[in-house]
mmCIF file of the C-alpha atoms, coordinates in Angstrom:
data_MODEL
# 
_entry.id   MODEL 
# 
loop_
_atom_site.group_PDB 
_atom_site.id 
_atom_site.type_symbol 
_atom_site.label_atom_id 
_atom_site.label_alt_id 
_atom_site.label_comp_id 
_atom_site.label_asym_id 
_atom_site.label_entity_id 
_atom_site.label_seq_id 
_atom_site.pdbx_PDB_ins_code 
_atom_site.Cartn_x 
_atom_site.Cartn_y 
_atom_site.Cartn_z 
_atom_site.occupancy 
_atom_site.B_iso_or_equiv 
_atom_site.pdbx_formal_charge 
_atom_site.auth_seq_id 
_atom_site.auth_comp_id 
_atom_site.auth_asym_id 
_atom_site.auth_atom_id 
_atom_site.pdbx_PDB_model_num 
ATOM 1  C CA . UNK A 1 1  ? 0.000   0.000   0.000  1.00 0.00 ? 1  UNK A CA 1 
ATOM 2  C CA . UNK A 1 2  ? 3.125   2.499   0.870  1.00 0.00 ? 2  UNK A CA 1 
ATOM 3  C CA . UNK A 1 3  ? 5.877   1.503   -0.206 1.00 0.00 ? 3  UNK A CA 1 
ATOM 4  C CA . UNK A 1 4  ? 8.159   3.906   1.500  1.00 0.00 ? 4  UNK A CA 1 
ATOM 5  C CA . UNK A 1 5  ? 6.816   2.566   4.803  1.00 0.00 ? 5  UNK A CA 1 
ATOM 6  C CA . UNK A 1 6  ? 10.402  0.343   6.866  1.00 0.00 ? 6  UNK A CA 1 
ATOM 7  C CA . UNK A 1 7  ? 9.448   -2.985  6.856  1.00 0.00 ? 7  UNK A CA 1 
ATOM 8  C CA . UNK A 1 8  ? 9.970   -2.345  10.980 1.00 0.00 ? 8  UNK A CA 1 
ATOM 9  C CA . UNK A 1 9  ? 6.885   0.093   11.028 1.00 0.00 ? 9  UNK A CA 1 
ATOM 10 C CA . UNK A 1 10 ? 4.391   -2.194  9.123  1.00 0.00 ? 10 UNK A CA 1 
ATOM 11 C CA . UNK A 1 11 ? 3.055   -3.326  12.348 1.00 0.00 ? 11 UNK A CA 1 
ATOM 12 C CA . UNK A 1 12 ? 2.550   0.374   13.331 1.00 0.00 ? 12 UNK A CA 1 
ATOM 13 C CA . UNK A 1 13 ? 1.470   1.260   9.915  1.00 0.00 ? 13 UNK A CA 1 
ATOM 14 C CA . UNK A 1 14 ? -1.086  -1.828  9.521  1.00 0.00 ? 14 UNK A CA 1 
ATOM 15 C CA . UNK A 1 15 ? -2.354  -0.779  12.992 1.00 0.00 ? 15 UNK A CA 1 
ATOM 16 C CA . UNK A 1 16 ? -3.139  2.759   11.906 1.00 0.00 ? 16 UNK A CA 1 
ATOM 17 C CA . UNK A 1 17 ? -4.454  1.946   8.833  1.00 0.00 ? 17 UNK A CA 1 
ATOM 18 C CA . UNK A 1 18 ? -7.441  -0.489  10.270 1.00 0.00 ? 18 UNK A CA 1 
ATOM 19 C CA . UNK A 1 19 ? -8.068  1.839   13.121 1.00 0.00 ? 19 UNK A CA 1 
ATOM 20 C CA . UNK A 1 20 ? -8.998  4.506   11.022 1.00 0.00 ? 20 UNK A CA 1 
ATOM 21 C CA . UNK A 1 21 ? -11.260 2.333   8.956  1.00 0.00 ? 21 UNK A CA 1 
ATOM 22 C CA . UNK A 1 22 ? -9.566  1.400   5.584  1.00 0.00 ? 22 UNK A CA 1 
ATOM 23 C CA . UNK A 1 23 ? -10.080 -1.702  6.193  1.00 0.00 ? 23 UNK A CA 1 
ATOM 24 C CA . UNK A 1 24 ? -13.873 -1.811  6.000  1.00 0.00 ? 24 UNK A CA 1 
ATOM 25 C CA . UNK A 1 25 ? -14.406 -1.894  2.889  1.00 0.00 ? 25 UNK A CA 1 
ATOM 26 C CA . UNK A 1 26 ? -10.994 -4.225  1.562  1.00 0.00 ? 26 UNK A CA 1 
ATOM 27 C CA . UNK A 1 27 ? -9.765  -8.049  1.865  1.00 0.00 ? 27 UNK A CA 1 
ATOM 28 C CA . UNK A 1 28 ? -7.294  -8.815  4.349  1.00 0.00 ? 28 UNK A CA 1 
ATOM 29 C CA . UNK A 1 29 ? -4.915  -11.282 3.732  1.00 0.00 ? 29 UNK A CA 1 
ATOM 30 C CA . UNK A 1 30 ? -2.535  -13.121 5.947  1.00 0.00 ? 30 UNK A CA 1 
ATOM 31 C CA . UNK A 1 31 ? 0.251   -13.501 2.869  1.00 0.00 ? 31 UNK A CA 1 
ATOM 32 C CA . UNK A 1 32 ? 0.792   -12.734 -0.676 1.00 0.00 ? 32 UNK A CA 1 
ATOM 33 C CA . UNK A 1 33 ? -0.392  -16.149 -1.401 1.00 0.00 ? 33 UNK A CA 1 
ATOM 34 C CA . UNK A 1 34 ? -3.571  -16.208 0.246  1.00 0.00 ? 34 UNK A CA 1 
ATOM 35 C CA . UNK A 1 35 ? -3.854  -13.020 -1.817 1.00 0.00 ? 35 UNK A CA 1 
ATOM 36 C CA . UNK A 1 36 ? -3.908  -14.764 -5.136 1.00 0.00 ? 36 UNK A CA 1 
ATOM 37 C CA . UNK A 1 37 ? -5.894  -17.615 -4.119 1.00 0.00 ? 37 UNK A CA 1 
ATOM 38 C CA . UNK A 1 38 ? -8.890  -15.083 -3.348 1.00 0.00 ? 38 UNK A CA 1 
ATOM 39 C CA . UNK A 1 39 ? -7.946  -13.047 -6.477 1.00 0.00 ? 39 UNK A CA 1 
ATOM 40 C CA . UNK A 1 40 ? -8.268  -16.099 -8.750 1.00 0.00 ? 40 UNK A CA 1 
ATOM 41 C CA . UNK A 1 41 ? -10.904 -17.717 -7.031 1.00 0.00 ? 41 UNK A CA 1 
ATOM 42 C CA . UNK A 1 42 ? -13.114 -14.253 -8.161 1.00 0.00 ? 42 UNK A CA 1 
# 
């Protein structure tokens, strides 16, 4: 989603992001492959 975000603040930056509600409307994934199986599965 940002790709300028450290890979040592995702857990900040993931935090953030579903407290302020972007997740609502979106898929969450556990891993890029889990990503792919729902995007193919479509």
């Amino acid at each position: 989603m940002m790709i300028a975000v450290p890979s040592y603040n995702l857990p900040k930056m993931h935090r953030l992001v579903k407290e302020r509600g972007f997740y609502d409307k979106g898929v969450m994934a556990p891993g890029y492959w889990s990503v792919i199986k729902k995007a193919s599965s479509q």
